[in-house]
C-alpha positions as CSV (number, residue, x, y, z in Angstrom):
1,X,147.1,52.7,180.6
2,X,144.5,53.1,177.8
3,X,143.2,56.3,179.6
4,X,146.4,57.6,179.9
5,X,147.0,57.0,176.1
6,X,144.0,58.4,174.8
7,X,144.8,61.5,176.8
8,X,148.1,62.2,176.1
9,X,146.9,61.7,172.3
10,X,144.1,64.4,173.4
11,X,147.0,66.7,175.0
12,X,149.2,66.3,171.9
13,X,146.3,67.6,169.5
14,X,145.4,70.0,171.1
15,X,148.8,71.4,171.4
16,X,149.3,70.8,167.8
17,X,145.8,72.7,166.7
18,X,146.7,75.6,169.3
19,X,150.4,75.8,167.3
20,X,148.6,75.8,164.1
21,X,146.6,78.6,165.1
22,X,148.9,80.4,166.6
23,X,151.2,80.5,163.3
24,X,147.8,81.4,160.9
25,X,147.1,84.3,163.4
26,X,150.7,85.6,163.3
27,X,151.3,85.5,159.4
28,X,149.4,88.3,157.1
29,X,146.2,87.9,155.8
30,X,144.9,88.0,152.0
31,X,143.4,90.7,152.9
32,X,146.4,92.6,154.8
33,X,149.0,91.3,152.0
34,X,147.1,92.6,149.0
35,X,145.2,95.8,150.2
36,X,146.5,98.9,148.3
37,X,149.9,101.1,148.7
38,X,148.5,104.3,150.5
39,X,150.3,107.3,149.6
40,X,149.7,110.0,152.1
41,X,149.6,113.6,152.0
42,X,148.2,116.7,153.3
43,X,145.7,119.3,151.8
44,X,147.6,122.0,149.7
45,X,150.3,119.4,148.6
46,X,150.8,117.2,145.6
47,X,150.2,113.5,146.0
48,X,151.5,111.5,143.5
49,X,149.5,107.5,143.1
50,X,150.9,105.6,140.0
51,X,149.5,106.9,137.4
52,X,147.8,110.6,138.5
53,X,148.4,113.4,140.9
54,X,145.7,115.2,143.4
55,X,145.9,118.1,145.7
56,X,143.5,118.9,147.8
57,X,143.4,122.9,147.5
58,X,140.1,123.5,149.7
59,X,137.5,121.4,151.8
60,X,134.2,122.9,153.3
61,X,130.9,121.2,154.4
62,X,127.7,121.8,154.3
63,X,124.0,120.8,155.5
64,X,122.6,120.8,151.6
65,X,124.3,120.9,148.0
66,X,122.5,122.9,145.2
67,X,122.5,121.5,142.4
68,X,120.3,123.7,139.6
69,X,117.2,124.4,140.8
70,X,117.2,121.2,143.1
71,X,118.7,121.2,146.8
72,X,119.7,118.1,147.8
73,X,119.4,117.3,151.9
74,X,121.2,114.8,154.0
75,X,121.2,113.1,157.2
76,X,124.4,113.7,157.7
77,X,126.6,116.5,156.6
78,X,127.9,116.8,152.6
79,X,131.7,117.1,152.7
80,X,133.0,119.0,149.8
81,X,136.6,118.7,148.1
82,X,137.9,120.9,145.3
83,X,140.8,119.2,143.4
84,X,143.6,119.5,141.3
85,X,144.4,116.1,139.5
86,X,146.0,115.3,136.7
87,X,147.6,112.1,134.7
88,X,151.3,111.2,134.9
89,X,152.8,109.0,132.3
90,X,149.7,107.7,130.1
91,X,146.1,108.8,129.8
92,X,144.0,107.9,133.2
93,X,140.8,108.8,135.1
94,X,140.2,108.8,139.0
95,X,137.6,105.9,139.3
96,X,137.3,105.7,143.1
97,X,137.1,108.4,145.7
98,X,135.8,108.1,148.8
99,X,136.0,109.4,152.9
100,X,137.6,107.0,155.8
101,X,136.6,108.2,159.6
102,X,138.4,107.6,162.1
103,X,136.9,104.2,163.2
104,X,137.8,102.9,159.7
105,X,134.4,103.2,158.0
106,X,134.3,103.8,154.5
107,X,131.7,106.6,152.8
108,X,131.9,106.7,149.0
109,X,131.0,109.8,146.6
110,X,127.9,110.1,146.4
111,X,125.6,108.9,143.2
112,X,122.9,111.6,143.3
113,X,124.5,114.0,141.3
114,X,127.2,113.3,138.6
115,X,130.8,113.7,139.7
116,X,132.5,114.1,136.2
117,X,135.6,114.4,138.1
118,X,136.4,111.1,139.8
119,X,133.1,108.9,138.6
120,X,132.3,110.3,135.5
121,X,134.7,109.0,132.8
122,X,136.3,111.9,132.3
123,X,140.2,111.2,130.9
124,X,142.6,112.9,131.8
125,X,145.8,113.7,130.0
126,X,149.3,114.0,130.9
127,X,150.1,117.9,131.0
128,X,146.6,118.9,130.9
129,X,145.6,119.2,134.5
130,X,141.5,119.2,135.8
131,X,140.0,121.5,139.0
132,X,137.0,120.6,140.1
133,X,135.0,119.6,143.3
134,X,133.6,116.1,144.5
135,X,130.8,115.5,147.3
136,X,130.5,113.1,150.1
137,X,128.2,112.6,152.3
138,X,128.9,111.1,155.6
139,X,127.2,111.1,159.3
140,X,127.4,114.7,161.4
141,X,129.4,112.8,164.1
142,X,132.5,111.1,161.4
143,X,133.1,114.7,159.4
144,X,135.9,115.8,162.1
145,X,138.0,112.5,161.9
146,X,137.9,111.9,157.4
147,X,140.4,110.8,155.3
148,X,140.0,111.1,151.2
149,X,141.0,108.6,149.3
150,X,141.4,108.4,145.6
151,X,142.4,105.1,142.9
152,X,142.2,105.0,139.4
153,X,140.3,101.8,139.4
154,X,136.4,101.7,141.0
155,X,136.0,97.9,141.6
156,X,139.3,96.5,142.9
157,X,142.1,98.9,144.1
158,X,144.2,96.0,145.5
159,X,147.5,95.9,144.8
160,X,147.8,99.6,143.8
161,X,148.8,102.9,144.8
162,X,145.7,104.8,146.5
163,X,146.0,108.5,147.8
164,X,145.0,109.4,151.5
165,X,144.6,113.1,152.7
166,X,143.3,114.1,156.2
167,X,140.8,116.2,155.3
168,X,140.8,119.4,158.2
169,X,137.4,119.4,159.2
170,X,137.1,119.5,162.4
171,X,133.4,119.1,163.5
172,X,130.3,118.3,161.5
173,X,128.0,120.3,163.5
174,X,130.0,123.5,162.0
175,X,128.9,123.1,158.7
176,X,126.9,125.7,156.7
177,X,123.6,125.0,157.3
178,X,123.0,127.3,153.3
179,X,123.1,125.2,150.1
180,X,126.2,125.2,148.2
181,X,127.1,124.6,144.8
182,X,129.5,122.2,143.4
183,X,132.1,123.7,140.7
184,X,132.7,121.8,137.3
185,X,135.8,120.1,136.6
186,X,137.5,122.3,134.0
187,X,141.0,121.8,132.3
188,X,143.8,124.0,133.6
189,X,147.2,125.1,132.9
């Protein structure tokens, strides 16, 4: 009778933890619950986050970026975006920008050269819209499958609006293998 007892208590925990689980595995994460808004778009349009607008207006790669008299070489391939971007309501910069594959890995700008664009501090102010061009550099074999994504904040973008805009590349190995030059942001009307 004890052995039947115990058991049944055994049975009836068991069932209890495998509920519990069950109902932890079928509710959002943290994680899921406060990742940011994505706001989605394609290259050529207007994509409008909280507080700024991009477009996409061109996208090339290439094997090596020129930057002065130093070329800078990669592993991988150096995926080049030009931009238009621009504040809405209140002065703002674009913090954050970075390149999502396909299988969900994330590549950021790079940090050998300056970006004034997205990384450098530069502010931008409603009405006064900024071109210019951003690198990434990311793995031959993820350039055909990239989406760009852009926040206004660079540590946390949780709980915000981020852009994301397939960016038509369609295979790495297609790149120019010549060094290219990245344009300056500049103020545009």
């Amino acid at each position: 009778m004890k052995l039947l007892r115990r058991l049944g208590t055994a049975v009836f925990v068991l069932a209890a933890l495998a509920a519990g689980q069950a109902v932890h595995s079928a509710e959002p994460n943290l994680n899921h619950a406060l990742r940011p808004f994505p706001v989605a778009g394609e290259v050529g349009a207007e994509v409008a986050a909280r507080t700024f607008t991009a477009r996409v207006q061109l996208v090339r790669c290439a094997a090596a970026l020129r930057i002065g008299e130093h070329v800078l070489d990669t592993q991988g391939v150096w995926i080049i975006a030009k931009l238009r971007v621009g504040a809405r309501f209140k002065p703002t910069s674009i913090a954050y920008a970075a390149a999502r594959d396909g299988a969900g890995k994330v590549y950021q700008t790079t940090d050998r050269v300056s970006l004034d664009l997205v990384s450098g501090g530069l502010t931008m102010q409603p009405g006064l819209p900024y071109e210019g061009e951003i690198a990434i550099e990311v793995p031959t074999a993820s350039a055909g499958s990239l989406t760009l994504l852009l926040a206004d904040n660079s540590l946390d973008q949780r709980m915000d609006s981020m852009t994301e805009i397939g960016l038509p590349i369609s295979d790495g190995n297609a790149c120019s293998a010549e060094p290219t030059t990245l344009l300056a942001p500049k103020a545009v009307s």
